[in-house]
C-alpha positions in Angstrom: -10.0 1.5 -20.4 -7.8 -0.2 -22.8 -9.1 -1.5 -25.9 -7.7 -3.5 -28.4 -7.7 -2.2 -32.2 -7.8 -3.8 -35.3 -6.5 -1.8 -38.9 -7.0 -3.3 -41.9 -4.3 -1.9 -44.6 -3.3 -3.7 -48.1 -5.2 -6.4 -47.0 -3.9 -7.4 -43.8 -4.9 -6.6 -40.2 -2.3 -5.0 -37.7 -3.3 -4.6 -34.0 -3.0 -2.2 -31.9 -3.5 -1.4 -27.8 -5.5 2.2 -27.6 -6.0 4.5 -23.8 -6.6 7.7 -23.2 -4.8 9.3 -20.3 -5.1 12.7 -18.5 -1.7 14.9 -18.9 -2.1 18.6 -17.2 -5.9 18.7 -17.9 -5.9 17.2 -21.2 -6.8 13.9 -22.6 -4.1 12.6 -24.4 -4.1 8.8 -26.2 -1.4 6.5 -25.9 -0.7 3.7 -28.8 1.2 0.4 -29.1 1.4 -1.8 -31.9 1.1 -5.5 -31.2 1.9 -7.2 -34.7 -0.4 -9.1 -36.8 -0.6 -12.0 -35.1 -3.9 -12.0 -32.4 -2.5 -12.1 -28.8 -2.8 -15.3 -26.5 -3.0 -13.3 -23.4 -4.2 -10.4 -24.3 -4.7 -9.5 -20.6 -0.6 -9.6 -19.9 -0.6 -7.3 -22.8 -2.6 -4.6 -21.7 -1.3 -4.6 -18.0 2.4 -4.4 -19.6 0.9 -1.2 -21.5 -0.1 0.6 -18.6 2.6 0.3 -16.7 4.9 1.6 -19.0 2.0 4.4 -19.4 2.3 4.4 -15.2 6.1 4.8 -15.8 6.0 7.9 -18.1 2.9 9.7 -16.0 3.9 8.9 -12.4 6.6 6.4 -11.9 9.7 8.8 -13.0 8.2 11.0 -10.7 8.2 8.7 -8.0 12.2 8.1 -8.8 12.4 11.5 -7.9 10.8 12.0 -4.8 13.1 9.0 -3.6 16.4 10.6 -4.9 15.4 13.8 -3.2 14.1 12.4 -0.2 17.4 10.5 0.1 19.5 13.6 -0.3 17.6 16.0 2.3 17.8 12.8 4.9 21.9 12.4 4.0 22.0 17.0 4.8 19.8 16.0 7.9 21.5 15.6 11.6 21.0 12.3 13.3 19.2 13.9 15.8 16.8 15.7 13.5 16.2 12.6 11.5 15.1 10.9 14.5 12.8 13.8 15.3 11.2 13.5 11.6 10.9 9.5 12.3 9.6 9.8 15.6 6.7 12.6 14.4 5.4 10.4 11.4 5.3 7.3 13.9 2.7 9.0 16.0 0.6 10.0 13.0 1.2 7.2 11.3 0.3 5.4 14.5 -2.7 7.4 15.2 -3.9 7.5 11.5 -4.0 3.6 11.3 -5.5 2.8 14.5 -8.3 5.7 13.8 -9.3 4.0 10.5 -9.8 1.0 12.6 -11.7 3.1 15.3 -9.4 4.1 18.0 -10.9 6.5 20.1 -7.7 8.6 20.8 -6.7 11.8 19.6 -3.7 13.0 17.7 -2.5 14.6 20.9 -3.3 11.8 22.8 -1.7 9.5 20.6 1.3 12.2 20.8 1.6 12.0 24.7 1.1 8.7 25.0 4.0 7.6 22.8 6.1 10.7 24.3 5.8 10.8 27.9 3.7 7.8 28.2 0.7 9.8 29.6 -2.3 7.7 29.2 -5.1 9.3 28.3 -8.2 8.9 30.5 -11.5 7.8 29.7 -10.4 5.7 26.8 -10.7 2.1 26.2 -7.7 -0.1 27.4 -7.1 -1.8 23.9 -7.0 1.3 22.1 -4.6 2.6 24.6 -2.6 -0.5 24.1 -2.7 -1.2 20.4 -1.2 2.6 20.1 1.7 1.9 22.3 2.4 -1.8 20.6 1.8 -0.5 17.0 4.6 2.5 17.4 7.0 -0.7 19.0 6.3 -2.8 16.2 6.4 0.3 13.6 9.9 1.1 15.0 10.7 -3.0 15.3 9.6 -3.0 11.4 12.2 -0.5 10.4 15.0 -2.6 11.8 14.1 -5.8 10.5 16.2 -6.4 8.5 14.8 -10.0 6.3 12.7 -9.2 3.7 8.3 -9.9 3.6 7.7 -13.4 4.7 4.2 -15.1 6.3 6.8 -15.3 9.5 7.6 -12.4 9.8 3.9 -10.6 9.3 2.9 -13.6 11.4 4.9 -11.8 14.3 3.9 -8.3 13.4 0.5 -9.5 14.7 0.8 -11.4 17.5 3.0 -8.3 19.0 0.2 -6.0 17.5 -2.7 -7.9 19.4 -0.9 -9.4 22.2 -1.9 -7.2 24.7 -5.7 -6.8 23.8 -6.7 -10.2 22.0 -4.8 -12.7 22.8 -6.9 -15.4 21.2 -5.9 -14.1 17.8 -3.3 -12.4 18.1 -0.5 -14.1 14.8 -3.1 -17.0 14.0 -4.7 -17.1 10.9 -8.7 -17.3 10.8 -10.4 -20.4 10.9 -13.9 -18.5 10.3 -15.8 -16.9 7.6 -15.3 -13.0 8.3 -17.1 -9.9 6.4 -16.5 -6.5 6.1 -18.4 -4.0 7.3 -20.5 -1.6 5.0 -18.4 -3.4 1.9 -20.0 -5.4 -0.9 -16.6 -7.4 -0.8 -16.6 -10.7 1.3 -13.1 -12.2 1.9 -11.9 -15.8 0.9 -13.3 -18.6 2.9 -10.9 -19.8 5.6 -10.3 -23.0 3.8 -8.3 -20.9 0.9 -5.9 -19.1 2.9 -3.1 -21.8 3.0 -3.2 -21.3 -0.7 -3.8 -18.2 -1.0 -1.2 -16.5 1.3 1.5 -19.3 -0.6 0.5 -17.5 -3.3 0.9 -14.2 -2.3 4.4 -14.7 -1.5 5.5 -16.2 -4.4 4.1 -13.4 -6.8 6.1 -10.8 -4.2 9.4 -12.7 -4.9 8.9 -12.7 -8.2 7.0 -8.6 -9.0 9.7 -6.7 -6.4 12.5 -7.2 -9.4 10.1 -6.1 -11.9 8.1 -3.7 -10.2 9.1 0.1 -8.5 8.3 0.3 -5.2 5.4 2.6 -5.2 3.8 -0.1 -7.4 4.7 -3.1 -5.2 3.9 -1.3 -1.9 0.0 -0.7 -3.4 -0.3 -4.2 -4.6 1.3 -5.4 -1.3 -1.3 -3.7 0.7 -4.1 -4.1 -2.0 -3.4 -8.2 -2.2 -3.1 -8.4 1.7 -5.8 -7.1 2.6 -8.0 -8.8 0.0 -7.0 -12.1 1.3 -8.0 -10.8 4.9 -6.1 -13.7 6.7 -6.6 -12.7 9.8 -9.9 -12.3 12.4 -9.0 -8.9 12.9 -5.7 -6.0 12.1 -5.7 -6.3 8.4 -5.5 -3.1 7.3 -2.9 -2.4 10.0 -0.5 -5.4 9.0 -1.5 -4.7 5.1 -0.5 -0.6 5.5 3.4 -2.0 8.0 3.9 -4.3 5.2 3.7 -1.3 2.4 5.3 0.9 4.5 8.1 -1.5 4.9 8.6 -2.4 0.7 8.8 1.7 0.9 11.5 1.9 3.3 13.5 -1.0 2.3 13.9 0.6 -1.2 15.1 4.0 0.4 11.3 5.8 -0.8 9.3 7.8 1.7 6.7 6.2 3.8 3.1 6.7 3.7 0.5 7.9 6.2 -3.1 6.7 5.0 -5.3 9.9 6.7 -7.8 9.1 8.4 -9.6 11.8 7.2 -9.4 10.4 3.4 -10.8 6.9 4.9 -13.5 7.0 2.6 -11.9 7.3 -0.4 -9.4 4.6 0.6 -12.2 2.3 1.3 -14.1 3.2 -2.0 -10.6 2.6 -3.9 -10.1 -0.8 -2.0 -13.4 -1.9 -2.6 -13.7 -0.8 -6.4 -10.4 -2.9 -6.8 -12.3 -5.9 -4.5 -15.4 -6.3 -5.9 -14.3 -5.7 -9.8 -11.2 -7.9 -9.1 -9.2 -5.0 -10.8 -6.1 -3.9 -9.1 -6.2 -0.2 -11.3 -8.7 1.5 -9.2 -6.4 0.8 -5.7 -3.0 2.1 -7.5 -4.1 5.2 -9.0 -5.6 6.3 -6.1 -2.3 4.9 -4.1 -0.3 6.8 -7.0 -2.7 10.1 -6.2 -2.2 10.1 -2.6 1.8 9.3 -2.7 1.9 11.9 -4.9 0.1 14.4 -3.3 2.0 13.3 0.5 5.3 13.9 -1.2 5.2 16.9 -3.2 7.2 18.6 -0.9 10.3 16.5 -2.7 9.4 17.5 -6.0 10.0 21.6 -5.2 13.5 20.2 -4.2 16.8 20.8 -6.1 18.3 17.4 -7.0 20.9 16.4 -5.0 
C-alpha cells in the first residue's frame, strides 16, 4: 500500500509517497517526494508512483520479452510460424471455453480444429463455440482497425451465432450475476454509459500505457462492465489478446487450470474497485508464460 508521508524539517513540512516492494526475496522501499504543497488528487499521485515502480520491476522486462519474441518470429519460417500460431489457437481456444465450461478436451479441441473430427458425446454448443472461437481468434488477428464497441459487437454475434442466437452481439437488457462471486455487474440501464466510457479512456491510456498494462486493464474493465448476457470473459480475454498482438507482444493463454486464481484476482479487483490486485497477477502470469524469451540472446 502506498502511503503518503509528512517530514517536518526547519519548520516546514515536505511530503513524500512511501511503498515497499519485493525485489529477489527482499523488501525493498521506494520514495518520491511530492513538494510542500498538499496534493489535490492525491489518488493520480499514487497510481503515477506505481507505475513507474511497475516500469522498473516488470515493465522493462516486458520490453524484452517483446523484442525477443519479435526476433525468434523474424529467424522463424512462414511455415513454422504458422505451426506455432495454429498450436496456441487450440489451447488458447480450449483454455477459454474450459473456463466457461466446455466439456471438451485438449485433444478434442485439437482434432476438432485440425481434421474437423467432432467429438462424440458432447454438447452441440460446446462443439460449436470451439470451432467459431478459433474463426474469430484467427478473424481477430487480421483485423486490422483498432478496439471499437463495433467491432467487439461482431466478435460476439459470430461467437454465439451458432448456439444462441437470441444474444448473440446485443447488449443485456437484464440484471445478470455472477456465479460464486461477491461482485454483481452494472445494472443494464448503465451500460450505454459505461461502455462510452470505456472507449474513451482506451483512446486516451494506449499512448500512455505499455501493452501488458493496457491488455490487463482492457480485460479487467470489460469484463467488469459485463455488457453482455453471456461470453464476457471470452470477448474480455480476444480483446487483450488483440492490444498484445497489435503492439508486436506475445499473446496470452489464461489456463484453465489457474481459473481460480484468475477469478480470485478479478474479483479482488471487483469488489475493492482496485485495478492492483488484477495487474499484478496479470504481470505474474505474463511473466511466468514468457520466460522462455527472457533466456534469449537479444536480437
Amino acid at each position: 500500500m502506498v502511503k503518503l508521508i509528512r517530514r517536518n524539517m526547519n519548520g516546514n513540512t515536505y511530503l513524500y509517497l512511501e511503498h515497499n516492494i519485493r525485489i529477489d526475496g527482499r523488501i525493498v522501499k521506494r520514495t518520491k517526494y511530492l513538494g510542500k504543497k498538499e496534493i489535490k488528487d492525491l489518488d493520480k499521485e499514487k497510481e503515477k508512483f506505481l507505475y513507474e515502480i511497475d516500469k522498473e520491476v516488470w515493465i522493462e522486462g516486458f520490453y524484452r520479452i517483446a523484442e525477443r519474441y519479435r526476433a525468434d518470429q523474424g529467424r522463424m519460417p512462414l511455415s513454422a510460424r504458422n505451426k506455432e500460431l495454429r498450436t496456441f489457437s487450440i489451447s488458447y481456444t480450449f483454455n477459454t471455453n474450459r473456463i466457461e465450461g466446455s466439456t471438451l478436451t485438449l485433444r478434442e479441441t485439437a482434432e476438432l480444429l485440425e481434421t474437423g473430427m467432432t467429438p462424440s458425446k458432447r454438447p452441440f454448443s460446446d462443439v460449436e463455440e470451439a470451432k467459431t472461437h478459433d474463426q474469430v481468434f484467427m478473424n481477430m488477428l487480421e483485423y486490422e482497425k483498432d478496439l471499437s464497441l463495433q467491432c467487439v459487437l461482431s466478435w460476439h454475434r459470430d461467437l454465439f451465432m451458432q448456439t444462441k442466437p437470441d444474444i448473440a452481439g446485443i447488449i443485456r437488457r437484464h440484471q445478470v450475476a455472477i456465479s460464486a462471486s461477491r461482485f454483481e455487474p452494472p445494472m443494464y440501464l448503465e451500460l450505454e454509459f459505461l461502455l462510452h466510457e470505456f472507449f474513451e479512456w482506451y483512446k486516451r491510456e494506449k499512448k500512455r500505457l505499455d501493452p501488458v498494462t493496457l491488455a490487463a486493464l482492457v480485460h479487467l474493465k470489460f469484463v467488469t462492465i459485463h455488457p453482455f448476457s453471456d461470453g464476457n470473459g471470452r470477448i474480455s480475454r480476444l480483446m487483450m489478446n488483440s492490444v498484445l498482438n497489435r503492439n508486436g507482444f506475445p499473446m496470452l493463454v489464461i489456463e484453465y487450470t489457474r481459473r481460480s486464481s484468475y477469478y480470485n484476482a478479478l474479483e479482488r479487483s471487483q469488489v475493492k474497485g482496485d485495478d492492483r490486485p488484477f495487474i499484478l497477477w496479470f504481470y505474474r502470469t505474463y511473466k511466468r508464460n514468457n520466460s522462455k524469451y527472457l533466456d534469449l540472446p537479444d536480437g
